[in-house]
C-alpha positions in Angstrom: -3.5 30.2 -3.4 -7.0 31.4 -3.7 -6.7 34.1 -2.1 -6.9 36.2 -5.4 -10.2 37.8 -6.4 -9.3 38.0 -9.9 -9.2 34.2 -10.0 -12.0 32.2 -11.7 -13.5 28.4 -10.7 -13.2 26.7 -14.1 -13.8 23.1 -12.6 -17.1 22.9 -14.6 -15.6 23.0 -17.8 -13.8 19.7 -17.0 -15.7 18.1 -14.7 -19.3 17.4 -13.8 -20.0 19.6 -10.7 -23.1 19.5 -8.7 -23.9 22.4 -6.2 -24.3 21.9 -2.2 -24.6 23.6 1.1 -22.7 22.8 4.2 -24.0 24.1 7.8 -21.2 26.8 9.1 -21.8 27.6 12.5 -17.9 29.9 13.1 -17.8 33.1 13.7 -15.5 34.5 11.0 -15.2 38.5 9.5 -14.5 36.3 6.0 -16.9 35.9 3.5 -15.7 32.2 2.2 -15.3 29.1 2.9 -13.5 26.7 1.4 -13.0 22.7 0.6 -9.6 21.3 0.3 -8.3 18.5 -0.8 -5.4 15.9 0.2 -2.2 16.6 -0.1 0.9 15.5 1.4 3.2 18.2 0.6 1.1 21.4 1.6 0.6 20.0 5.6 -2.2 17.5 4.3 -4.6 19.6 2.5 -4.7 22.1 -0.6 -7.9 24.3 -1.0 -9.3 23.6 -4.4 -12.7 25.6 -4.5 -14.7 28.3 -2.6 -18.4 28.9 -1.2 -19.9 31.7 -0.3 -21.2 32.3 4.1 -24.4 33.1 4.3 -24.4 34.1 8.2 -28.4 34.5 8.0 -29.1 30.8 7.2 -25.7 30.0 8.9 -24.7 27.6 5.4 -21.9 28.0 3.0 -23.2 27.9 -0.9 -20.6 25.9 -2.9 -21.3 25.5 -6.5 -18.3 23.4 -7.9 -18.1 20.3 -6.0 -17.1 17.1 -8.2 -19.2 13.5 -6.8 -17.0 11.1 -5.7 -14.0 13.3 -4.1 -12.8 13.5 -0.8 -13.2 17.2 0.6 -12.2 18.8 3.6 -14.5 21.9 4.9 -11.6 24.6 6.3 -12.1 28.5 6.2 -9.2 30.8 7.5 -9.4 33.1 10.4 -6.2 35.7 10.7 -4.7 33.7 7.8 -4.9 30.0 10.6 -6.9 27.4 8.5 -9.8 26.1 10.6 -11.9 23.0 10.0 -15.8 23.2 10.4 -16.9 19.6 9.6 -15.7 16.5 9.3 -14.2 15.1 6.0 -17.0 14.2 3.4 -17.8 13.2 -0.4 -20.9 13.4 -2.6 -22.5 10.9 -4.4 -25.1 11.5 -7.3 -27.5 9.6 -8.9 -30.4 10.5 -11.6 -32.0 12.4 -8.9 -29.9 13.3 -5.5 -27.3 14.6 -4.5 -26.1 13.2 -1.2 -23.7 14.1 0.8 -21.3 11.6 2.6 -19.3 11.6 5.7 -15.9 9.3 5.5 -16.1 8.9 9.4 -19.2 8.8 12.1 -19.9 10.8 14.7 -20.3 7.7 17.6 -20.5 8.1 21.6 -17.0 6.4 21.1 -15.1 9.3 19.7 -13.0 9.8 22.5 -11.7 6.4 22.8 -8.5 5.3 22.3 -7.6 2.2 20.4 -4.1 0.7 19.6 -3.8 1.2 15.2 -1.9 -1.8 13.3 -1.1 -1.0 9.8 0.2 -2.4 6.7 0.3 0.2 4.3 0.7 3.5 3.8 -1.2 4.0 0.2 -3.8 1.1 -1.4 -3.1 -1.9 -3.7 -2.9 -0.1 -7.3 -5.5 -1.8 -9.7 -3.1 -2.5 -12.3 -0.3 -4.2 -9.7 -3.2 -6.6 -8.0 -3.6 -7.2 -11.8 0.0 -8.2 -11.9 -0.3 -10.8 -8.8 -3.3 -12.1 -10.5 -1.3 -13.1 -13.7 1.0 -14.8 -11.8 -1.7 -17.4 -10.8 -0.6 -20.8 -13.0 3.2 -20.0 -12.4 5.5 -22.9 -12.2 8.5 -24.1 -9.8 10.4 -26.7 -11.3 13.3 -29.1 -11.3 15.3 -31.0 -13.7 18.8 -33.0 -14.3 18.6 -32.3 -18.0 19.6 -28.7 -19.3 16.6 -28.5 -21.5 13.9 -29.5 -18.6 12.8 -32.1 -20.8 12.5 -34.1 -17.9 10.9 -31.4 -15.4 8.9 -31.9 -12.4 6.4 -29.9 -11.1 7.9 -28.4 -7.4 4.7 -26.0 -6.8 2.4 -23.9 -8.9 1.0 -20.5 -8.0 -2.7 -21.0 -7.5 -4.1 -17.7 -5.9 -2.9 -14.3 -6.6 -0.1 -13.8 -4.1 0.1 -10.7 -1.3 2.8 -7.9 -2.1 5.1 -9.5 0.4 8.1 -11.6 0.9 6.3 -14.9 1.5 7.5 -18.7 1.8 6.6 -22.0 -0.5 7.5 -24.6 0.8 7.8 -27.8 -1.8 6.5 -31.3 -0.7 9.2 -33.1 -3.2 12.5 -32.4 -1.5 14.3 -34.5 -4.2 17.9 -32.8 -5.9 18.0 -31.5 -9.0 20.9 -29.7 -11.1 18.8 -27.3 -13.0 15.6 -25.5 -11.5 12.9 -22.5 -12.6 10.4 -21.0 -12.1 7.7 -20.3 -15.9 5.1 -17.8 -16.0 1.8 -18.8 -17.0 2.0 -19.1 -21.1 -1.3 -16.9 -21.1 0.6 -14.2 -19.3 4.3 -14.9 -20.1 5.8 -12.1 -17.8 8.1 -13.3 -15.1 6.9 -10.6 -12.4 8.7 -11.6 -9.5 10.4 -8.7 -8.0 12.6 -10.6 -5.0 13.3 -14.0 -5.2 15.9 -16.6 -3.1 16.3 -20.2 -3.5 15.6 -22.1 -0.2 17.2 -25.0 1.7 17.9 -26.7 4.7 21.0 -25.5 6.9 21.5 -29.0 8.5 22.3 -30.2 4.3 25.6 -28.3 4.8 26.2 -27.5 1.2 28.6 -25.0 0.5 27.3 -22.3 -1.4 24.6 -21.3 0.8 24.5 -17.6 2.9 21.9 -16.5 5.1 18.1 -16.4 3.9 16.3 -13.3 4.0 13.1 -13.7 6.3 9.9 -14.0 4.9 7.8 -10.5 5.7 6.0 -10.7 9.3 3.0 -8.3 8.3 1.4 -8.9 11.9 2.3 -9.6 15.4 0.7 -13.0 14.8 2.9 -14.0 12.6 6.4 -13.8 14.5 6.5 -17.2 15.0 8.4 -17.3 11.9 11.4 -16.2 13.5 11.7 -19.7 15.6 12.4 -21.2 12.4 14.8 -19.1 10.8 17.9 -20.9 12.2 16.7 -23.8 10.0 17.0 -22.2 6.1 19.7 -20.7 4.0 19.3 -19.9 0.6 21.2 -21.5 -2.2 23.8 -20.0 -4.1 24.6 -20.9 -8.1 27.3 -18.3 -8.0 30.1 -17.6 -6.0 28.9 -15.0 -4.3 25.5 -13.0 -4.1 27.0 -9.6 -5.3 27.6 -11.5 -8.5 24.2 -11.6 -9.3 22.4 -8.3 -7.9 22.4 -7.4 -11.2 19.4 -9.2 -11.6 16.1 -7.8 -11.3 14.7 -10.6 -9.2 17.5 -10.4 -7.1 18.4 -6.7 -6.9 16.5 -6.4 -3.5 14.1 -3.6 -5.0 10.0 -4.5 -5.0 9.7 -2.5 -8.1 11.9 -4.4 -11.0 11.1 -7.7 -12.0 12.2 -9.3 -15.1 9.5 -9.1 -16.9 10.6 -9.3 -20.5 11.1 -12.7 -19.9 8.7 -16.1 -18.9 11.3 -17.8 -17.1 14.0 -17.7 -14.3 16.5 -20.1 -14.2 18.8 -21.3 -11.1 21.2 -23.6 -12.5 23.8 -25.5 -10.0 27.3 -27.3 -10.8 25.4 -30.7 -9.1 22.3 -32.0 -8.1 20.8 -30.2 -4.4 18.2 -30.2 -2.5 15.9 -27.0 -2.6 13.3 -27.5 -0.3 11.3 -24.3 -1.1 11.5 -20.9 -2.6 10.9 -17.3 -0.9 9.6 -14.4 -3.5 7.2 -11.5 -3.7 5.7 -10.3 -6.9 6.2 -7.2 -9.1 4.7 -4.5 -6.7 4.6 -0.8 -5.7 6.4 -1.5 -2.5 3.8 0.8 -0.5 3.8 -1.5 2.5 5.7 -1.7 5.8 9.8 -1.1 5.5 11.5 -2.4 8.4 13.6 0.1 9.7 11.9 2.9 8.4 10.1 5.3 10.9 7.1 6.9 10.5 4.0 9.1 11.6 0.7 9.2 12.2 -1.9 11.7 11.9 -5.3 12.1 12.5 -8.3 14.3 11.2 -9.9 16.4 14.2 -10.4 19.7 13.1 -7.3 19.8 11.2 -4.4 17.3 11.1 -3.3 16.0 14.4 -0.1 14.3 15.5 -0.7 11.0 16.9 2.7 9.6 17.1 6.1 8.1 15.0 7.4 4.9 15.3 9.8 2.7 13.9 8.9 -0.4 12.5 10.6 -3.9 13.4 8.4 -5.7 11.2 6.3 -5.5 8.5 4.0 -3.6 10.2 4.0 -0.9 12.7 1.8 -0.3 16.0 0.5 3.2 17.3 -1.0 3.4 20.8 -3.6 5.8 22.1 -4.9 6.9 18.6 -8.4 8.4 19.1 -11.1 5.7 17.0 -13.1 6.5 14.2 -10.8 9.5 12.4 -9.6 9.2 9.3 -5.6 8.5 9.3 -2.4 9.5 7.4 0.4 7.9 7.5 3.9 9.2 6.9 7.0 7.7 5.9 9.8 9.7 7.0 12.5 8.0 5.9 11.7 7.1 2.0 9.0 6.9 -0.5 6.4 10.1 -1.4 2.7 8.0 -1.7 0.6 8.7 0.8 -3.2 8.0 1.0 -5.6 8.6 3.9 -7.7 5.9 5.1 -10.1 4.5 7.7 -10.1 1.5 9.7 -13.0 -0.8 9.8 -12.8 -4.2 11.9 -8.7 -3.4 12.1 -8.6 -3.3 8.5 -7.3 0.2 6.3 -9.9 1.0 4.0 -8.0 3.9 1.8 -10.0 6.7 0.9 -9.5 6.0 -2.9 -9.6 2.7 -4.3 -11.3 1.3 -1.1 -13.9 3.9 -0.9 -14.3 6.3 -3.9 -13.6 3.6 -6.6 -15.6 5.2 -9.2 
């Protein structure tokens, strides 16, 4: 796209742009260099500015670099774009300019670690925000329409994960009428999935099978030896009567919101022993049953595997430590986000890392 030298770098009349100089030890008949940036749909990366080789001091002058984005060093050779660093960004303060690599160079670059992921793109701001408002939310129960004589079943008391998680209640007592209020400071039921729970062995009627809380490591599989215990509760006649709903559509992304309250009203008193819900998110996790890819940075974007995931997470085996990852979902959704992994954990380029 920039190969065009009627084309002009106008990035300083936007942005502020500090100058720097990269060591370029190729041989290359070009006179440029360039630095790309991420992006999924051209292979991974996108060249967004050019420098100029000087072969006598074997550096590359760029002028328009912005602080605090990620930047790939590439040039081309016989139109094949080839790396000649590793993946950087610049910080700046009153005085320097410094330049900063997203992974180290360790005597360990060649090993080969097993990767356990998550996510394929960070926690947006503004949907941990979300979560947060959801801290102070109320389960209740009641015989009376009106819930003038409510009790408290469980309140929300820490900002909960964008998964499908399990409350159990301690008060197992029946009730006709039940709900669950937001906060009155933040009056927005966000709950994007939600299913009344109870105990199979009750054998009430209008129960189907409970959709299993999310298993976001291989830790946490021990759920599934007590699955045969829980159903969920019906207060219609049939689950397709109610998909309608926005907390019961199956989709992460709709919750609703408009309103403080959901209500789950039943002909007669029953037991409902807990509830299983996940709040108002982007749904930029782990889908089981969706397959996907991995890719590493090592002089370009490399192949490291696809996988299909039986869980909320997914496993990839013989990925080279200390690279910068992307991973792909093949089967739905378009954000992506490269990250790192420190201690097992993603750290994603943005948000995690460049946060300014």
């Amino acid at each position: 796209m920039l190969n065009d030298p009627c084309i002009k770098d106008v990035t300083s009349y936007l942005k502020k742009v500090v100058p720097i100089n990269l060591p370029f030890n190729k041989k290359t008949t070009s006179r440029l260099a360039y630095l790309a940036t991420f992006h999924k749909e051209n292979e991974g990366t996108f060249p967004v500015t050019w420098g100029i080789i000087d072969s006598v001091s074997s550096m590359v002058h760029f002028k328009n670099v912005i602080p605090y984005k990620m930047y790939f060093p590439i040039y081309y050779d016989n139109g094949n774009m080839e790396a000649f660093g590793e993946p950087f960004y610049v910080t700046l303060d009153s005085i320097n300019v410094s330049i900063c690599p997203l992974t180290e160079n360790t005597p360990q670059k060649d090993s080969l670690i097993t990767l356990t992921l998550n996510r394929k793109f960070a926690r947006k701001p503004n949907m941990i925000n979300v979560a947060e408002r959801l801290i102070g939310g109320r389960f209740e129960g009641a015989n009376k329409h009106d819930f003038s004589d409510a009790e408290l079943l469980h309140e929300i008391k820490e900002a909960p994960e964008p998964y499908f998680i399990q409350y159990l209640f301690t008060n197992y007592k029946a009730y006709r009428y039940y709900r669950f209020i937001a906060p009155e400071k933040h009056p927005n039921a966000n709950i994007s999935e939600l299913e009344w729970i109870t105990y199979k062995h009750y054998n009430y009627s209008n129960t189907m099978k409970a959709t299993r809380p999310h298993i976001t490591a291989p830790s946490c599989k021990d759920i599934l030896n007590k699955e045969s215990k829980y159903v969920k509760l019906l207060d219609v006649k049939s689950w397709d009567d109610i998909t309608w709903k926005a907390e019961y559509d199956g989709n992460m992304q709709t919750a609703p919101s408009p309103y403080r309250t959901i209500h789950f009203m039943l002909t007669s008193p029953q037991s409902v022993i807990g509830v299983r819900f996940s709040p108002l998110n982007a749904d930029n996790g782990i889908t089981a049953g969706d397959e996907f890819e991995l890719y590493y940075w090592d002089n370009g974007w490399q192949y490291g595997g696809s996988s299909r995931a039986d869980y909320e997470y997914i496993s990839f085996e013989n990925i080279p430590i200390n690279k910068l990852y992307w991973l792909v979902n093949t089967t739905r959704g378009r954000e992506e986000l490269p990250f790192i992994v420190i201690n097992g954990k993603q750290h994603f380029v943005y948000y995690d890392i460049l946060n300014k």
